[in-house]
Every structure is written in C-alpha cells, then in structure tokens.
N, C-alpha and C positions, 0 to 999 in steps of 0.2 A: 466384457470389456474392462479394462483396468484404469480405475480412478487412483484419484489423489489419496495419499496417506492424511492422517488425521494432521492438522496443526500443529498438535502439543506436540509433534514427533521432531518440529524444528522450530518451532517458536521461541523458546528461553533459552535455548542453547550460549556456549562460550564458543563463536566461531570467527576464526577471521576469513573477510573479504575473501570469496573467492570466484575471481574475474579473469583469471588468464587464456587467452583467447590468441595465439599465433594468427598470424598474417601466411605462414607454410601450415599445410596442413596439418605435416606430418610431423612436427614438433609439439601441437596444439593437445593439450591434456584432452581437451573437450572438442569432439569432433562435432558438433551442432548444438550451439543458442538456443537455449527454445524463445518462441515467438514473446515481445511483451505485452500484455493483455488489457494493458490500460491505454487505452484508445485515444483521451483527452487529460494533460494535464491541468488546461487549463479552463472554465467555463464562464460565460458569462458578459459583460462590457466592462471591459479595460476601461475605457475613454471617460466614465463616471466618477472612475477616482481621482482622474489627472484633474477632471470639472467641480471638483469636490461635495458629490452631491451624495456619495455611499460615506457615511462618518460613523458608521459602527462595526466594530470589526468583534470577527468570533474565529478565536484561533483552538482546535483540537491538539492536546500532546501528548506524547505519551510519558506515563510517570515511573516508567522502568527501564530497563535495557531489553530487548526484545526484536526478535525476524518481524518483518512484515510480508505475506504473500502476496503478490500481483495481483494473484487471482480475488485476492481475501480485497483487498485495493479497489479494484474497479470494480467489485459487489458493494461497497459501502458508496464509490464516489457515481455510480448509478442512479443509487438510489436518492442519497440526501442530492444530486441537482435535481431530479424530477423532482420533490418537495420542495424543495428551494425556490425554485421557477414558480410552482403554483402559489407559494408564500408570498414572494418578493412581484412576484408580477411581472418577471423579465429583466426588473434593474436590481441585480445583483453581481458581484463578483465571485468566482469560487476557485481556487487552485488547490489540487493536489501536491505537498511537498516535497514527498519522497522521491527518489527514483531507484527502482529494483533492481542491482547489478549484480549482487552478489546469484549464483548460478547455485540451485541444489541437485544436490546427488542422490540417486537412488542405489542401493545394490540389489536387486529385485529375486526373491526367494520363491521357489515352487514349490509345494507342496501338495499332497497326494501320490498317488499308485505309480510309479516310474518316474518321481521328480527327481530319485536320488543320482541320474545319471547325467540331468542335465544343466545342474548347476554346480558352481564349484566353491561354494561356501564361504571362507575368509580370503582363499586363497589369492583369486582376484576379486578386489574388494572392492577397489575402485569409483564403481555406480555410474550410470550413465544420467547424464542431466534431465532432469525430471522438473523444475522450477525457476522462475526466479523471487530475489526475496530484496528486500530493503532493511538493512540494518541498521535499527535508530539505537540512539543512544537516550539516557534520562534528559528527559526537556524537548525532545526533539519535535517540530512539528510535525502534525499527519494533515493537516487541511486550516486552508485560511480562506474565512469568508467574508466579503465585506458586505453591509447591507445599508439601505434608506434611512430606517425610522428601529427606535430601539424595538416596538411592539414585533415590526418582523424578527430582530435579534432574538425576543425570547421563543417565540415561533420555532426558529432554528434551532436554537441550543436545546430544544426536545427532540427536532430532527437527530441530533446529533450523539444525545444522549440512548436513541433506538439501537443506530449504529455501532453502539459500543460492543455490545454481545458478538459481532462478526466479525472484531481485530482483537487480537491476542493480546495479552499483560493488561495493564490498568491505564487509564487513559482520563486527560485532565479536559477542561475547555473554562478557556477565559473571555474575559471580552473588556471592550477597550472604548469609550469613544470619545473618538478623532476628534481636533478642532480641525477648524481649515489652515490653523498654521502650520500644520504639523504635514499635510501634505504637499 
C-alpha cells in the first residue's frame, strides 16, 4: 500500500498557496480535495472564558516559516487534548489555529522491472493531490490553550513541549496570565 512521503519533502519549502478548486469540473486543475483530517478545531468549554474562570493562557508558535500537514495536525491535537483533559480535569479550553488549504502534489514514480513503460517522467509533472498543508508564517500560531490554575499551565507546556518532535521547523510556546479585565 502506498503511504505518505517523508515531511522534510514539503515542510520548508518556498511555495505559494495553492487552493484553486473550479465550481466546473473541467476547468478545475485538481480534480478531488483530499478529505481534511482534523476532525475538531476546537476542544474543550468555551462558556469558562466568557465567566472568567480559565486566566492562564499557553499559546504554541511556530519560529520559522514552514508547511504544516493535516495529518501531522491532528496527531499532535489528539494527543495534547487527551493529556489536557486528564491535567485540567475537563475545564479547559484548547483550539487548533491553523486551517490546511493549501493542497499537495504528488508526481508519483514507479520503479522496478516494467515501470519504465508506465510512467512518463517530467513530462506530465503535474502530481495528483496527495495532501493538505497549512502554511504559517514566523509567529504564527499552532494551538491556544486556556487553563484554571498556573500548576496545570506548567503541566501543559511539557505536554506541549512532547508535541514538538511531530511538527516541522522550530516551535515556540508562551504563556500569559489574564486578569479578568482583560477578558
């Protein structure tokens, strides 16, 4: 079965956005979207920060320019909310910031005994959609959490520092806490 190429294959790349998606078929560069893989952007109780009772906030960023995958995405935001949950006890907030639009391309090569007849090399180079990816820029956020009590914030921000190994480029995480004026 055919898996994913490595990350570093599109990770640090210099690419622009590319989202173009016809409403006619036949105009449409990309004839099928692939599916997006991040189920929840958001996790957690909203209604806690409006009551002002989450006053610590831990923001993830990234300290480069760099792809994010979808797939790479909802493997990290999986994981730190089951940790999150058992840290926080339930009252937390958690958003994923990104959203993956930008669409990857595969040109897909065969290799071995008879492959040389049935690919056609640069010729059509093309690639058929293999991805999607989120393109941050320096500074940009990857996840914002809000929590209770600072003890859970440091809790987190080792959750969060695990995480780091599974998204690409270098990656920051601050933290902040809120007064109630400020919400």
């Amino acid at each position: 079965m055919a898996s994913l190429r490595k990350a570093n294959a599109y990770s640090k790349r210099n690419v622009t956005p590319f989202t173009r998606v016809s409403k006619r078929r036949q105009k449409s560069y990309i004839k099928t979207v692939p599916q997006q893989k991040i189920v929840k952007f958001t996790m957690g109780k909203n209604e806690l920060i409006k009551k002002k009772k989450l006053l610590h906030k831990l923001t993830m960023f990234s300290k480069e320019k760099v792809q994010l995958r979808h797939n790479a995405l909802e493997a990290c935001r999986q994981y730190v909310n089951k940790k999150v949950n058992i840290i926080a006890g339930g009252q937390y907030y958690f958003r994923v910031v990104p959203f993956p639009h930008h669409i990857q391309r595969e040109n897909k090569m065969i290799t071995g005994a008879g492959a040389d007849r049935m690919q056609t090399g640069m010729q059509l180079s093309y690639g058929k959609s293999a991805g999607k990816a989120a393109i941050l820029k320096k500074d940009s956020k990857i996840f914002v959490i809000h929590l209770p009590t600072e003890k859970n914030a440091q809790d987190v921000r080792k959750v969060l520092k695990q995480v780091n190994s599974k998204l690409p480029g270098k990656t920051g995480i601050t933290y902040e806490k809120l007064s109630k004026k400020d919400l």
